[in-house]
One Martini backbone bead per residue (centre of mass of N, CA, C, O) as a GRO file, in nm:
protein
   43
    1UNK     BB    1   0.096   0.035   0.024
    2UNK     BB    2   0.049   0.382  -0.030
    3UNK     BB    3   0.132   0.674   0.031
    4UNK     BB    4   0.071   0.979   0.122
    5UNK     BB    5   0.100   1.294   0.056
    6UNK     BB    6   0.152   1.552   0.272
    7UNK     BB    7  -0.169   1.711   0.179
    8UNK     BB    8  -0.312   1.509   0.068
    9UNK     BB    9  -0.536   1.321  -0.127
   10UNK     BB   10  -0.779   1.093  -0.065
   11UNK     BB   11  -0.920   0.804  -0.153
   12UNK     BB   12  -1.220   0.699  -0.135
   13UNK     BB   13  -1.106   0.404  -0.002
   14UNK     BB   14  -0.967   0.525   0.217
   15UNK     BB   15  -1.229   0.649   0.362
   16UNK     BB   16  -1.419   0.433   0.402
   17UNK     BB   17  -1.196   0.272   0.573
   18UNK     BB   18  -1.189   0.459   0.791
   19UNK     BB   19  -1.497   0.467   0.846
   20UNK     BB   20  -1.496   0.185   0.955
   21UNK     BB   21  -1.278   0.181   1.169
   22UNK     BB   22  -1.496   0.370   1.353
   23UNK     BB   23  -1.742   0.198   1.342
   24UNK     BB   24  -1.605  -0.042   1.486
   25UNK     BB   25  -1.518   0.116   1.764
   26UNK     BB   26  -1.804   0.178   1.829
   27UNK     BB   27  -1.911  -0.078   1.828
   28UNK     BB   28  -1.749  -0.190   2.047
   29UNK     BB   29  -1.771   0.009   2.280
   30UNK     BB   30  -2.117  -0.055   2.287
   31UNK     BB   31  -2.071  -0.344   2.371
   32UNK     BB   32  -1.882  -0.328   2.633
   33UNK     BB   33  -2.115  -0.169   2.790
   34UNK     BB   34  -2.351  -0.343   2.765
   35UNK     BB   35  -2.215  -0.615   2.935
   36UNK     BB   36  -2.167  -0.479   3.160
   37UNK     BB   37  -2.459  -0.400   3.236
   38UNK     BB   38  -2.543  -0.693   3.231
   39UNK     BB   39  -2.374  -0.817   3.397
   40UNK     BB   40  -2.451  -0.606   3.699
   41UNK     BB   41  -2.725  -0.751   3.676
   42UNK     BB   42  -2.645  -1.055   3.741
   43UNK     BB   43  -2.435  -1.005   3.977
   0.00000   0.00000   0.00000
């Protein structure tokens, strides 16, 4: 994979990746407090 040039344009498929890995890590994120709070109520 080549890098971008400092200043330069990313091309569409690099944002979209990135936008990927955005939404991955929120929805990460929502599922680890949800387990959290399921689990503080069984426990």
């Amino acid at each position: 994979m080549e890098r971008e040039p400092a200043g330069g344009r990313s091309s569409p498929a690099s944002r979209v990746r990135l936008i990927l890995i955005c939404l991955g890590g929120a929805l990460g994120t929502g599922a680890r407090y949800w387990v959290g709070g399921v689990a503080a109520r069984w426990l």
